[in-house]
DODREN-375788 format. One record per residue (C-alpha): residue number from 1; x, y, z. Coordinates in nm, 2 decimals. Each point is the difference from the previous one (the first is absolute). Example, Ala and Ser with C-alpha at 12.3 -4.5 7.8 and 13.67 -1.06 7.14 Angstrom:
BEGIN
+-----+--------+--------+--------+
! num !     xx !     yy !     zz !
+-----+--------+--------+--------+
!   1 !   1.23 !  -0.45 !   0.78 !
!   2 !   0.14 !   0.34 !  -0.07 !
+-----+--------+--------+--------+
This chain:
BEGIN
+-----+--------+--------+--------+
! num !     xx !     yy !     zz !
+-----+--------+--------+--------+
!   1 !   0.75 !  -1.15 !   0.78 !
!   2 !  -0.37 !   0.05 !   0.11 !
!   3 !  -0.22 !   0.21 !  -0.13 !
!   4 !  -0.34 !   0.12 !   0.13 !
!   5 !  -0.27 !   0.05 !  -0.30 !
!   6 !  -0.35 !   0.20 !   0.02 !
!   7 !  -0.28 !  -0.03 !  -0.24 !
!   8 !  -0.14 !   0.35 !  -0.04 !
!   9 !  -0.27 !   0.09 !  -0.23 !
!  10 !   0.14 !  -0.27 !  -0.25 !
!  11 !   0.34 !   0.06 !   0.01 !
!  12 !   0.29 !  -0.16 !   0.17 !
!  13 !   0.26 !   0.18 !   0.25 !
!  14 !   0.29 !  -0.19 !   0.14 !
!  15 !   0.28 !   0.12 !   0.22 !
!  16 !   0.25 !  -0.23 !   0.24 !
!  17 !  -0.07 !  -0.09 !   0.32 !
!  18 !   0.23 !  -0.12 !   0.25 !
!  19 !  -0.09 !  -0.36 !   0.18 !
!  20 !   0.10 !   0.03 !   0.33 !
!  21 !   0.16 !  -0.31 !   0.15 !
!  22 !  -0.02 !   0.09 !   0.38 !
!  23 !  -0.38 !   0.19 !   0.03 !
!  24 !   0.02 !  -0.08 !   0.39 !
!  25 !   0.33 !   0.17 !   0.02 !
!  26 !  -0.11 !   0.32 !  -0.20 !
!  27 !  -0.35 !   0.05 !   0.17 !
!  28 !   0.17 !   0.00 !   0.36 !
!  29 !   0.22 !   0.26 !  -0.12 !
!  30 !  -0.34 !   0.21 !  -0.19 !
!  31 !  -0.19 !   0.28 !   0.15 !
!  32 !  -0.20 !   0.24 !  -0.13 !
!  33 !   0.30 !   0.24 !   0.02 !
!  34 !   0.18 !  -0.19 !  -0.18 !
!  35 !  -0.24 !  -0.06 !  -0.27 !
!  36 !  -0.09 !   0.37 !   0.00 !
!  37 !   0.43 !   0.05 !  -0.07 !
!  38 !  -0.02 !  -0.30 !  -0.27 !
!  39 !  -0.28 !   0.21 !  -0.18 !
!  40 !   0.14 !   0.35 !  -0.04 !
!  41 !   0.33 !  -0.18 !  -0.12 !
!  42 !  -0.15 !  -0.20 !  -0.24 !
!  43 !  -0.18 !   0.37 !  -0.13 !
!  44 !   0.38 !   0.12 !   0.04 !
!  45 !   0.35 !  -0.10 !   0.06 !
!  46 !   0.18 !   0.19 !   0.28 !
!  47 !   0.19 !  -0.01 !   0.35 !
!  48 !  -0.16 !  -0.03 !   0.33 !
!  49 !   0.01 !   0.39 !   0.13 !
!  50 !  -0.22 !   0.03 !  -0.30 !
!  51 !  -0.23 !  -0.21 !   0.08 !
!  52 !  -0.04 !   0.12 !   0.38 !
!  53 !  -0.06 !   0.34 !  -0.09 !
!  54 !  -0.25 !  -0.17 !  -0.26 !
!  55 !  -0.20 !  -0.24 !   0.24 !
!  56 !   0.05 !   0.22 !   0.29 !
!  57 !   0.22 !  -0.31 !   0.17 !
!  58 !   0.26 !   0.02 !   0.24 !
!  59 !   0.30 !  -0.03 !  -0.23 !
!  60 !   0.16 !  -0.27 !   0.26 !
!  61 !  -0.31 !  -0.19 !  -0.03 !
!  62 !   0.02 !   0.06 !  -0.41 !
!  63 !   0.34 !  -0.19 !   0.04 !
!  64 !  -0.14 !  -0.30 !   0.22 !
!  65 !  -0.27 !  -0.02 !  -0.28 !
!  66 !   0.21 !   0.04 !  -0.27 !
!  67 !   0.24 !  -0.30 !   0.20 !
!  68 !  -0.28 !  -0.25 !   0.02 !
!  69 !  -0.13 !   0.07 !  -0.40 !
!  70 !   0.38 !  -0.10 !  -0.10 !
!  71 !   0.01 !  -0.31 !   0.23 !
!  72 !  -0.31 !  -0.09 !  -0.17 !
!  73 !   0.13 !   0.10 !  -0.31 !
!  74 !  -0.27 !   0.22 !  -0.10 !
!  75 !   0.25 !   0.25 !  -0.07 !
!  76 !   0.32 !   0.10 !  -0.06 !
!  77 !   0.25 !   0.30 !  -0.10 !
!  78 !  -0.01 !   0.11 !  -0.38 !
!  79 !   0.27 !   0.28 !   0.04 !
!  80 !   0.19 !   0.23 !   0.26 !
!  81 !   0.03 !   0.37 !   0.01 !
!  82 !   0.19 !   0.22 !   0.20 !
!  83 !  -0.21 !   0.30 !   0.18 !
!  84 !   0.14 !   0.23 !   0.26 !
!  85 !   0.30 !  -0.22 !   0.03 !
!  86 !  -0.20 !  -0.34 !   0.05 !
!  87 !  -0.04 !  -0.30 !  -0.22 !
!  88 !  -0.43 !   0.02 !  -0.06 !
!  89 !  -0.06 !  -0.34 !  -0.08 !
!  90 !  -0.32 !  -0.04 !  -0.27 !
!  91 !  -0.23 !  -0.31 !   0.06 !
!  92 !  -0.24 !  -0.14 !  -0.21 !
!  93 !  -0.22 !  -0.36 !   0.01 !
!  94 !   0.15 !  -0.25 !  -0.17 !
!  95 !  -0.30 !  -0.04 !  -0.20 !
!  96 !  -0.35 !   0.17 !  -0.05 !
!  97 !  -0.16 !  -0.31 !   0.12 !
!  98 !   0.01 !  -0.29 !   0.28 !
!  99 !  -0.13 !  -0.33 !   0.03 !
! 100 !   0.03 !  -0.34 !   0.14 !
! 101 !  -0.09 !  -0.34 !  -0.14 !
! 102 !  -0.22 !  -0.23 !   0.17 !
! 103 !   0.02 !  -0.27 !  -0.27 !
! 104 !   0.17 !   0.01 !  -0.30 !
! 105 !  -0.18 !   0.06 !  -0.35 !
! 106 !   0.01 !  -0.31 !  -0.25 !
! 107 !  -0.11 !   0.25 !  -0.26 !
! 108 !   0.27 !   0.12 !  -0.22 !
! 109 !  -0.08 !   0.30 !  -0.18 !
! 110 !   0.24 !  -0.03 !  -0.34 !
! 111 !  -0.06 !   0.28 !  -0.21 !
! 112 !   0.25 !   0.20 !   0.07 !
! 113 !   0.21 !  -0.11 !   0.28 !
! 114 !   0.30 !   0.00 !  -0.16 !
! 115 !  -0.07 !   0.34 !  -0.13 !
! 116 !   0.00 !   0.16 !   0.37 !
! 117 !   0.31 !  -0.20 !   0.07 !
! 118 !   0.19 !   0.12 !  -0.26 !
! 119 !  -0.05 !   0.35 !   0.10 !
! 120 !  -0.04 !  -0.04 !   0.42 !
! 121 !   0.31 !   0.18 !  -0.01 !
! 122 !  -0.20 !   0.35 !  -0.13 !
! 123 !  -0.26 !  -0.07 !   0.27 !
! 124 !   0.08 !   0.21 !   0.31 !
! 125 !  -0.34 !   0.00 !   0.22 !
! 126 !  -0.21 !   0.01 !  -0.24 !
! 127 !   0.20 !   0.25 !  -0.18 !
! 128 !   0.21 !  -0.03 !  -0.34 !
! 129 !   0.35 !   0.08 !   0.09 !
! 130 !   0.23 !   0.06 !  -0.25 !
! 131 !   0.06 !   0.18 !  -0.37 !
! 132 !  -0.11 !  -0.08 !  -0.33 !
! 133 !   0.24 !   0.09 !  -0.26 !
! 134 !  -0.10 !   0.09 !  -0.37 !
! 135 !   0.24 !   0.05 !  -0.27 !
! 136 !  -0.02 !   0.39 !  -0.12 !
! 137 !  -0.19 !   0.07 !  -0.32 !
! 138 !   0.26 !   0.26 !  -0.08 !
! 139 !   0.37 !  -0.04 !  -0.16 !
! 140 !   0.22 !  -0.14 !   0.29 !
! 141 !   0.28 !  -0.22 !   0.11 !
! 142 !   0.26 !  -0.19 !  -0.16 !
! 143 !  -0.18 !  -0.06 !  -0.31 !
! 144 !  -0.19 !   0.29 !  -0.01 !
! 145 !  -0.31 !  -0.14 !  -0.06 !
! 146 !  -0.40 !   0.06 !   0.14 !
! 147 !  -0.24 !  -0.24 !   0.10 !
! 148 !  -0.34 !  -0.09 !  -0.08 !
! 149 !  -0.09 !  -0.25 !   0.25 !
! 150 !  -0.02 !   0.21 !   0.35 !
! 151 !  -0.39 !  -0.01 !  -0.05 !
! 152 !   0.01 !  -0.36 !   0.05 !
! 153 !   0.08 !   0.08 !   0.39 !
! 154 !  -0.38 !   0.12 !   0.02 !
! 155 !  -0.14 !  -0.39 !  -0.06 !
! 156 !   0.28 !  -0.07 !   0.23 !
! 157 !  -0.13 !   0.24 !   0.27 !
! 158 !  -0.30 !  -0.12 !  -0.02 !
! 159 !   0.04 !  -0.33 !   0.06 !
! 160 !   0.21 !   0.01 !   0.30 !
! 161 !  -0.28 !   0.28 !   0.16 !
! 162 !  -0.17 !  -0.32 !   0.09 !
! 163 !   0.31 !  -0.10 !   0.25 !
! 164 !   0.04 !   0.35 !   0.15 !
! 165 !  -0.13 !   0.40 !   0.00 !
! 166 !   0.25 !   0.31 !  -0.11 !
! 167 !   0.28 !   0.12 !   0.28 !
! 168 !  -0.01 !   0.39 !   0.04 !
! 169 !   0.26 !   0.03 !  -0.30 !
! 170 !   0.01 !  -0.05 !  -0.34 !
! 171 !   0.15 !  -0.26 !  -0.06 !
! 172 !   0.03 !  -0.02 !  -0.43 !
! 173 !   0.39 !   0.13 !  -0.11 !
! 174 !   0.14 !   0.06 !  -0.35 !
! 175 !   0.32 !  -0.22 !   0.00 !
! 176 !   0.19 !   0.35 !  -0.03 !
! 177 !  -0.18 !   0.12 !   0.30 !
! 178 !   0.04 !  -0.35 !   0.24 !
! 179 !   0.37 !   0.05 !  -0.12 !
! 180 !   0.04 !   0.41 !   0.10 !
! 181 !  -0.21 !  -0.08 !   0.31 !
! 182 !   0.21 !  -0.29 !   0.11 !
! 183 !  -0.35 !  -0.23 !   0.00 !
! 184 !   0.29 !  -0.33 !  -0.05 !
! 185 !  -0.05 !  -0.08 !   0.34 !
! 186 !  -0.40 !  -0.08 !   0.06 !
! 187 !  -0.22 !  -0.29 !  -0.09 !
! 188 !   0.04 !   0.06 !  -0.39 !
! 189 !  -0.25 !  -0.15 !  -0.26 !
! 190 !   0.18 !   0.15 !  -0.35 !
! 191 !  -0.22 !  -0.01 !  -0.34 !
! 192 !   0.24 !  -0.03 !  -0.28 !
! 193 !   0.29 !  -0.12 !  -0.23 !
! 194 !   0.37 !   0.11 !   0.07 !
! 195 !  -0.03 !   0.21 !  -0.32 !
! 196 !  -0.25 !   0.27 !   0.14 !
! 197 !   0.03 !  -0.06 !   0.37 !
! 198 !   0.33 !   0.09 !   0.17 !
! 199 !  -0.11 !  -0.17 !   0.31 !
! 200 !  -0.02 !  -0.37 !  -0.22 !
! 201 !   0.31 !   0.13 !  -0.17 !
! 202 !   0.18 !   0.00 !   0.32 !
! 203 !  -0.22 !  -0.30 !   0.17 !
! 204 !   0.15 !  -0.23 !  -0.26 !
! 205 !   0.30 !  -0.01 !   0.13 !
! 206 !  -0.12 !  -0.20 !   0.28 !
! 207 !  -0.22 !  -0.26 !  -0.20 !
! 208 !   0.03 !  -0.35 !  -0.05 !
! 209 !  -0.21 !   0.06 !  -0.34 !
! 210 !   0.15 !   0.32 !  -0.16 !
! 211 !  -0.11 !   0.21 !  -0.27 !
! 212 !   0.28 !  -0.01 !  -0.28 !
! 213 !   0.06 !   0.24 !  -0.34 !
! 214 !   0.18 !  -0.18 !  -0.27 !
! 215 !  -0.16 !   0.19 !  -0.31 !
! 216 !  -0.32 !  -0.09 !   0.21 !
! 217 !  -0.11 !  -0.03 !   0.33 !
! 218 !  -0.06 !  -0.35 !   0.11 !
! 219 !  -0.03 !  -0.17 !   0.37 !
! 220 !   0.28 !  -0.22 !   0.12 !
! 221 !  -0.07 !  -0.30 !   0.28 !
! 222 !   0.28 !  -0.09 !   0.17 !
! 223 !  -0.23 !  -0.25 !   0.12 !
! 224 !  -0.08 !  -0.19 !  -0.33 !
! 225 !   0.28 !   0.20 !  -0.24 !
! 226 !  -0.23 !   0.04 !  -0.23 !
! 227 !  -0.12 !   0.34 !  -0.18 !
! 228 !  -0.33 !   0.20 !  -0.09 !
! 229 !  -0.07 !   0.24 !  -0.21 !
! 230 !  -0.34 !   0.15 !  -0.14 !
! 231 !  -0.22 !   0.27 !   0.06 !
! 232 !  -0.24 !  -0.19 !   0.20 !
! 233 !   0.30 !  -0.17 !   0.27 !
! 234 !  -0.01 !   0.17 !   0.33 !
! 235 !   0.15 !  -0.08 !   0.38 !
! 236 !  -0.14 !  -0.05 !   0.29 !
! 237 !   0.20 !   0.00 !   0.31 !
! 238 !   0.01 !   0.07 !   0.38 !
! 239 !   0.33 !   0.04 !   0.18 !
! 240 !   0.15 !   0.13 !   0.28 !
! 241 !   0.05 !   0.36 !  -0.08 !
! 242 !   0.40 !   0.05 !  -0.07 !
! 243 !   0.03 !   0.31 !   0.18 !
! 244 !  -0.21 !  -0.07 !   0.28 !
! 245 !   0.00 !  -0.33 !   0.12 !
! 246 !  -0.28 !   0.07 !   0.25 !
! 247 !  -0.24 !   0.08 !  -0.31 !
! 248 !  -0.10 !  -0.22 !  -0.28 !
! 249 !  -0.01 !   0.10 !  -0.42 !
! 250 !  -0.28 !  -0.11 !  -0.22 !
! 251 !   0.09 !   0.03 !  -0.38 !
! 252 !  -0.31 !   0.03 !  -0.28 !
! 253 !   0.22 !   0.03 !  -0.29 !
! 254 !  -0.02 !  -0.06 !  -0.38 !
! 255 !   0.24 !   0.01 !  -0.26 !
! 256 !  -0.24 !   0.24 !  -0.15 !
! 257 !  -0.26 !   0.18 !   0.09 !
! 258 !  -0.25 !  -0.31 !  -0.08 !
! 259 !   0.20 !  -0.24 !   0.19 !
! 260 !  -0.03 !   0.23 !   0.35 !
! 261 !  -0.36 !   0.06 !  -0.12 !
! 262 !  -0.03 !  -0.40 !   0.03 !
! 263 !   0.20 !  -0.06 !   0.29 !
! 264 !  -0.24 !   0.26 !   0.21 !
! 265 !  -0.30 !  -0.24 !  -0.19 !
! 266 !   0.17 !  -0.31 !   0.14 !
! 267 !   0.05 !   0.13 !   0.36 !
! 268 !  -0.38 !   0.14 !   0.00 !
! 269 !  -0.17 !  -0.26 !  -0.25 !
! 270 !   0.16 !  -0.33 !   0.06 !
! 271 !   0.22 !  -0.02 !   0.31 !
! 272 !  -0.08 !  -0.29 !   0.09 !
! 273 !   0.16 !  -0.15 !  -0.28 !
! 274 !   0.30 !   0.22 !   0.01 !
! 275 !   0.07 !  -0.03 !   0.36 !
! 276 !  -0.11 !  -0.34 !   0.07 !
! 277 !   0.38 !  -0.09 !   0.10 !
! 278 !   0.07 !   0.31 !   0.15 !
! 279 !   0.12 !  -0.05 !   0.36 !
! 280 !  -0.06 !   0.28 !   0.28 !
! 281 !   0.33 !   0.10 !   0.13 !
! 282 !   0.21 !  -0.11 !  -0.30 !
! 283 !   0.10 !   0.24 !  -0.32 !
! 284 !  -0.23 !  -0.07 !  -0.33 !
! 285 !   0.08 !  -0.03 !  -0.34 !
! 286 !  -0.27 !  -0.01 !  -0.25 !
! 287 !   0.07 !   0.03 !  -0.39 !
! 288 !  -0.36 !   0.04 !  -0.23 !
! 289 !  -0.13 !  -0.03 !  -0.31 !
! 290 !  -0.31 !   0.26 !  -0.06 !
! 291 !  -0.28 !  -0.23 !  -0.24 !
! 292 !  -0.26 !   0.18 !  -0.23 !
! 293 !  -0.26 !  -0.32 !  -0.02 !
! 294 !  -0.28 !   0.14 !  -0.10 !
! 295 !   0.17 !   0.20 !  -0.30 !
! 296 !  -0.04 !   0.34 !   0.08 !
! 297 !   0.34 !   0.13 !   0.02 !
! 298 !   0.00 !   0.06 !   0.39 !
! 299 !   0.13 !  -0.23 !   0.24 !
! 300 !  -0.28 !  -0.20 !   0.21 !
! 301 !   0.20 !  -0.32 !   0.14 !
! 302 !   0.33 !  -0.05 !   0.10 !
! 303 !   0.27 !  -0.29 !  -0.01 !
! 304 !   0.26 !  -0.08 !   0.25 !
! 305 !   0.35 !  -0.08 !  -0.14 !
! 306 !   0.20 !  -0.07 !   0.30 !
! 307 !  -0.06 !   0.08 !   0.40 !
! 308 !   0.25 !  -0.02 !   0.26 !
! 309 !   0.04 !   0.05 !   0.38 !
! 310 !   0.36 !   0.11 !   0.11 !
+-----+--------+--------+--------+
């Protein structure tokens, strides 16, 4: 993935750009029509009557302009509606910026590369797509328990803001209100242990490193067999969501409230240590250990266990 990154007033704002690898065959099929239809989609989504009305276009030439923007692949459909017995198609660019290369870079900008891969997924034109799921503060679940690590999604939230703005949703859930409002099936990043988070409680069924209660909880790896346990051992992982296989599931999740308050310091602090072998494409697996070196009783370094790709 590209990305195309301003310096304003002293701070940094990146957001992807698509590299085009036929700029002849897009400009020949450009006009200033078509640009004017590429802007107002990129303000809004929507279906080509829309847009005609909007512009003040002939809707037959909307459709010859629309035409030439997908055989450039500028844009393409993001959902179908029916209206007065028609399927409306919605269009919208592909991304919010276009480019071409002329030479490639031999500058490699490290710091946190792996960081936007991990979560390209979430990235929908420059826009985060998906839900973040906290674990309820109030009696719940199975275990009937409440949590007190959903404020940790705010350092979260902050750190992926560089990758990506806000859709026109809200996009935090309680696990008890992603579970009544049937939330399974998006992009999912869930904060929390099986014990306060019904979401994880259901999720482990499907992982290769599984949360297990025998008198305590403790992580199983089917990977290594071996076992953790400890307040300050948390998982990592990134899999192809179970119940969508089109979406993807990130998992910040302690066996206490300190270890998800470490893994969401790992993932912000020192990812690239903790996904130095994770592999674009593949499911992750990433057990921790949260470190307190400097002796203050909070957590300020992280060590990696074990890290797969499946």
């Amino acid at each position: 993935m590209y990305f195309l990154t301003r310096h304003v007033n002293g701070k940094k704002y990146s957001e992807p750009i698509l590299i085009m690898r036929n700029p002849v065959k897009a400009f020949k099929l450009l006009n200033e029509n078509s640009l004017r239809i590429l802007k107002a989609l990129a303000k809004k989504p929507t279906y080509p009557n829309e847009i005609a009305r909007e512009l003040g276009i002939h809707e037959q030439k909307v459709y010859y302009y629309i035409n030439n923007l997908k055989k450039a692949g500028l844009v393409t459909v993001i959902r179908e509606e029916i209206k007065k017995g028609a399927v409306s198609k919605y269009y919208a660019p592909t991304s919010n910026a276009f480019g071409f290369e002329i030479k490639k870079s031999r500058v490699e900008e490290k710091e946190d590369s792996k960081a936007r891969e991990f979560f390209q997924e979430f990235v929908n034109n420059g826009v985060f797509e998906g839900s973040v799921v906290v674990s309820a503060p109030f009696k719940h679940g199975p275990y009937m328990t409440t949590a007190r690590d959903g404020h940790t999604a705010v350092h979260l939230a902050m750190f992926i803001g560089k990758y990506c703005s806000l859709p026109n949703r809200f996009v935090v859930k309680f696990d008890t209100e992603a579970k009544a409002e049937h939330e399974e099936k998006r992009n999912l990043i869930i904060i929390g242990g099986p014990a306060t988070n019904i979401i994880t409680n259901e999720l482990n069924n499907f992982l290769k490193i599984k949360f297990e209660w025998d008198k305590i909880w403790e992580l199983h790896s089917s990977f290594t067999n071996k076992h953790y346990d400890g307040e300050d051992i948390s998982l990592i992982a990134k899999i192809t969501n179970p119940w969508d296989k089109s979406k993807k599931v990130i998992l910040l999740s302690g066996l206490k409230h300190e270890g998800t308050k470490a893994s969401i310091i790992a993932i912000t602090q020192y990812h690239d240590k903790v996904l130095r072998k994770y592999e674009q494409g593949k499911d992750f697996y990433c057990v921790i250990r949260g470190l307190d070196k400097d002796g203050d009783g909070k957590t300020d370094d992280v060590k990696v266990l074990e890290a797969h790709n499946l």
